[in-house]
C-alpha positions, 0 to 999 in steps of 0.5 A, a space after each residue: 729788682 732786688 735792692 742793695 744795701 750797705 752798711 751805712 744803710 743800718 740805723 745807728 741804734 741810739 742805745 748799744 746796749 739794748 741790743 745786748 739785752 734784746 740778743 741776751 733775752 732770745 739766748 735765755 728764752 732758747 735756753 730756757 727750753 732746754 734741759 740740763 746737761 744729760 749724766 751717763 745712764 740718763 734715760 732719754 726720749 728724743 726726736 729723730 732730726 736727721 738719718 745719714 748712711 751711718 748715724 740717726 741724729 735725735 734731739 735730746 732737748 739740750 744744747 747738743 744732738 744726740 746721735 746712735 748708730 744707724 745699725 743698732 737701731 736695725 730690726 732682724 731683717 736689716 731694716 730701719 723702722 724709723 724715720 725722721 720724725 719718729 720718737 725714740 727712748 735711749 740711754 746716754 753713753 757718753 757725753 761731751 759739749 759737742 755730742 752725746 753718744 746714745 744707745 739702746 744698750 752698751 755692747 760690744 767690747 767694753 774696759 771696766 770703765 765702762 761697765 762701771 758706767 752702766 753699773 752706776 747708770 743702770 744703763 742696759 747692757 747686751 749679754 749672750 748667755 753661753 751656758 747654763 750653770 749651777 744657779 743660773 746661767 753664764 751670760 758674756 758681758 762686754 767679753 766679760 763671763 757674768 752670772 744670772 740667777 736662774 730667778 733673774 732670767 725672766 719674770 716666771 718661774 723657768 723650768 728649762 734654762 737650755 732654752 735660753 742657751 745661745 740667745 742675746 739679750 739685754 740685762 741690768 748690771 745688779 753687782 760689780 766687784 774685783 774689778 770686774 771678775 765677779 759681775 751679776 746681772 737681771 733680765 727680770 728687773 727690765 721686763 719687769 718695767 716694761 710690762 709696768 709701763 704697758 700695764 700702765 698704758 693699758 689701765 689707762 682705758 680699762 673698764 667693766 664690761 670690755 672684751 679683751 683677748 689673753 693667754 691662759 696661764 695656769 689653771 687651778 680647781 676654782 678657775 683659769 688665770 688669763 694674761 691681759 697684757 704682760 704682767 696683768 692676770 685676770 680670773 675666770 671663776 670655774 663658773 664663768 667657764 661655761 655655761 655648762 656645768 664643769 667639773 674642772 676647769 681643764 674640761 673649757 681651756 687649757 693653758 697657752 690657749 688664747 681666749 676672749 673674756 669679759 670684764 666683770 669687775 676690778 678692785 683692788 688688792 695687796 699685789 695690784 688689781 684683782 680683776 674677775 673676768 668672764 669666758 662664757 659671757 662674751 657670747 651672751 645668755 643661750 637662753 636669750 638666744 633659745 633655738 627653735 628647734 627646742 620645742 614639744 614633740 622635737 626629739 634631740 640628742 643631748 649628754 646626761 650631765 647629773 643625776 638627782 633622786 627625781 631624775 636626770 639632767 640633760 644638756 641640750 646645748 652649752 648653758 641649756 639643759 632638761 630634766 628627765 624625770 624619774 617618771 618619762 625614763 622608761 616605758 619598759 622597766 621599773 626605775 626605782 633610781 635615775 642611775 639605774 638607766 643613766 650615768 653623767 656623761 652618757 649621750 642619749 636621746 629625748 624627747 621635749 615636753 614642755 618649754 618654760 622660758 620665763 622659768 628656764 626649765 625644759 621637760 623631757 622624756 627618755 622614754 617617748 624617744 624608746 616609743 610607748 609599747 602600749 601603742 601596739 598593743 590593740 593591734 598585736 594582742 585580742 582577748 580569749 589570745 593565749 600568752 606566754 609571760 613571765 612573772 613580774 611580782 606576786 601581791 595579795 590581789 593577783 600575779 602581775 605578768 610582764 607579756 612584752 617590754 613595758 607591756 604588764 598584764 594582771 592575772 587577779 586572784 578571782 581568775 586564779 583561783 579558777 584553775 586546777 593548778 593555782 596552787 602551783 601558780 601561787 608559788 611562782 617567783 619573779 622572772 618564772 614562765 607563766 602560760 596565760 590567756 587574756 582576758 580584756 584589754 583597757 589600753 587607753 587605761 594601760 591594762 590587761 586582764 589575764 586569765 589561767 590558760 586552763 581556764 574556760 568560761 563558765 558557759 563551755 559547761 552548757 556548751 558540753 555536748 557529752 556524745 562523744 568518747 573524747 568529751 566523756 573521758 574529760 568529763 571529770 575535769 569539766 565537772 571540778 570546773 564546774 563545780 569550782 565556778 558554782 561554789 564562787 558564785 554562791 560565796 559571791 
């Protein structure tokens, strides 16, 4: 049961005033933690304390509450995203001992008191921008007509000010004269604060090596700017695009797209960090990751890249390329110059013929991906098989004829000079028809040897049997033969 007490109940305190002192003491030590009275355009960050049907309560850390009305603090779909509790910075708009009015920004219908209040405060104010004009843009202000530099618009560089046209927006009130007639105003210098305290709050955990997400913003011959947070540009070297050789950077981004890079490294500089970034490095080193299917004897498609007096590059796969040298591009033709048979940019196909991981090199071949025309040549061409051909190049020792693609066989002047019309065979030009017989096969060594398709062996003389009308009347042509064949041997 719950007991009653009056007041003679009370102990009489012996001293009055340590009373006063104690109840003094608490009133300092509950004011102590309070800031001082807040001025007009202070800046504050409370602590929501209540939520009514058309107020939200905040603690301002003094004497007095704070409070906003409930619909300015609403997002676009009418919703309050904040509860008791929640933290919210606000400026002060008006303040008494009883309560301080506070706001995202002044709005609505102001008398010059007011706007002399926000241009002294530098408290926001909200402005609609009606239309654009000479310089900039006109900007509705408290049902006040403002100018806003076209530069004070925002933090880059606007091409199209239309944009703009018809959006409501915060602005700091940078000039105010002629009672209010002539009134400037910048968006820029609140963005601009902004993105210091995100680039602050972002430094704040920013380290080598981290991956982060940004947008491209510009692209020049060296590199791509990226976007980190609003305000904060890193750059990728045209280097560190891909591992592909790139010719621009436009050839791996573009501007706007979203991109993840690496942190190189940050240092500092006159306008802020300098920070170098990577695109291709998120991914790793494709040579650390080498597919298996780049192995000896595979046959791949790649895109020639380059091309060097030794022979031509080939990219396999982004960061892996080949070298064709200038002696495995044709099995079919001369190629005195690697462009000759390829140019940069052109896809073809190759084969691999060596793999050296530890000097990241990769040998391939263009003409055993064609296939080698001496494969076939046992099976398709016998000695003692007349040939048509044509005349490759005319030496001192013999006439080389081409008899098929990659396929050259060699007429010697020793056989040359056994026939009755090496005089004419001697004045063949390169690309001329020659009627030839071969004579030996080596394919293993990639040689023929040839012979004058008038040209018999020295044994079709014994084989001469002169009983026939038609062997006789060749018996002149078979005797200067003859006589060529014994006059070589003596001389040899």
């Amino acid at each position: 049961m719950a007991e009653d007490h009056s007041i003679d109940d009370i102990p009489e305190n012996d001293n009055d005033t340590d009373g006063e002192e104690s109840f003094a003491e608490m009133f300092e030590s509950y004011s102590a933690g309070m800031k001082e009275n807040l001025r007009i355009g202070d800046k504050i960050k409370g602590r929501i304390i209540s939520i009514t049907d058309s107020a939200v309560f905040v603690d301002t850390g003094t004497k007095a509450d704070g409070v906003v009305e409930l619909e300015e603090l609403k997002d676009d779909t009418g919703v309050l995203p904040y509860a008791v509790g929640d933290t919210l910075e606000l400026y002060v708009v008006a303040a008494d001992e009883s309560e301080i009015r506070l706001s995202r920004a002044l709005a609505g219908v102001g008398g010059l008191d007011m706007l002399k209040d926000a241009y002294s405060g530098g408290i926001p104010v909200e402005g609609k921008v009606t239309q654009v004009i000479k310089g900039g843009l006109q900007v509705e202000v408290l049902k006040r007509r403002a100018f806003c530099p076209i530069s004070q618009i925002d933090t880059h560089y606007v091409e199209t000010p239309e944009t703009y046209v018809g959006q409501s927006f915060q602005f700091v009130i940078k000039k105010l004269t002629e009672n209010g007639r002539n009134i400037v105003v910048s968006r820029r210098d609140l963005l601009e604060a902004e993105q210091q305290k995100a680039i602050q709050a972002f430094m704040q955990t920013f380290e080598a090596d981290q991956v982060h997400t940004g947008r491209v913003t510009r692209l020049m011959p060296y590199g791509a700017f990226v976007e980190l947070v609003p305000g904060l540009e890193g750059m990728v070297h045209i280097s560190e695009l891909s591992w592909s050789r790139l010719e621009k950077p436009e050839d791996a981004v573009q501007p706007d797209q979203m991109i993840r890079v690496k942190v190189l490294r940050m240092e500092p500089g006159k306008k802020g960090p300098k920070i170098s970034l990577s695109l291709k490095q998120v991914d790793g080193d494709p040579w650390d990751r080498l597919p298996a299917e780049i192995q000896p004897g595979r046959q791949l498609n790649g895109k020639v890249t380059r091309c060097a007096p030794f022979g031509a590059f080939v990219e396999l796969m982004p960061g892996i390329e080949g070298l064709v040298h200038i002696s495995e591009m044709s099995y079919t033709q001369r190629v005195h110059k690697p462009e000759d048979l390829v140019q940069p940019g052109q896809s073809v196909t190759v084969v691999v013929k060596e793999v050296d991981t530890d000097k990241r090199r990769i040998g391939l071949s263009l003409r055993d991906a064609e296939g080698d025309p001496w494969a076939e040549v046992s099976q398709k061409m016998k000695p003692g098989q007349p040939v048509e051909g044509t005349v490759e190049k005319q030496e001192s020792f013999g006439i080389f004829v081409r008899l098929a693609p990659g396929v050259v066989g060699l007429l010697p002047k020793s056989a040359l000079s056994r026939s009755a019309e090496a005089g004419k065979l001697e004045k063949l030009k390169p690309g001329d028809a020659i009627a030839v017989t071969i004579e030996a096969i080596h394919a293993d060594q990639r040689k023929i040897s040839l012979k004058p398709r008038d040209t018999g062996d020295e044994d079709a003389w014994r084989e001469f049997k002169p009983d026939s009308g038609a062997a006789a009347s060749n018996m002149g042509a078979l005797g200067e033969q003859l006589a060529r064949a014994l006059n070589k041997r003596n001389k040899e």
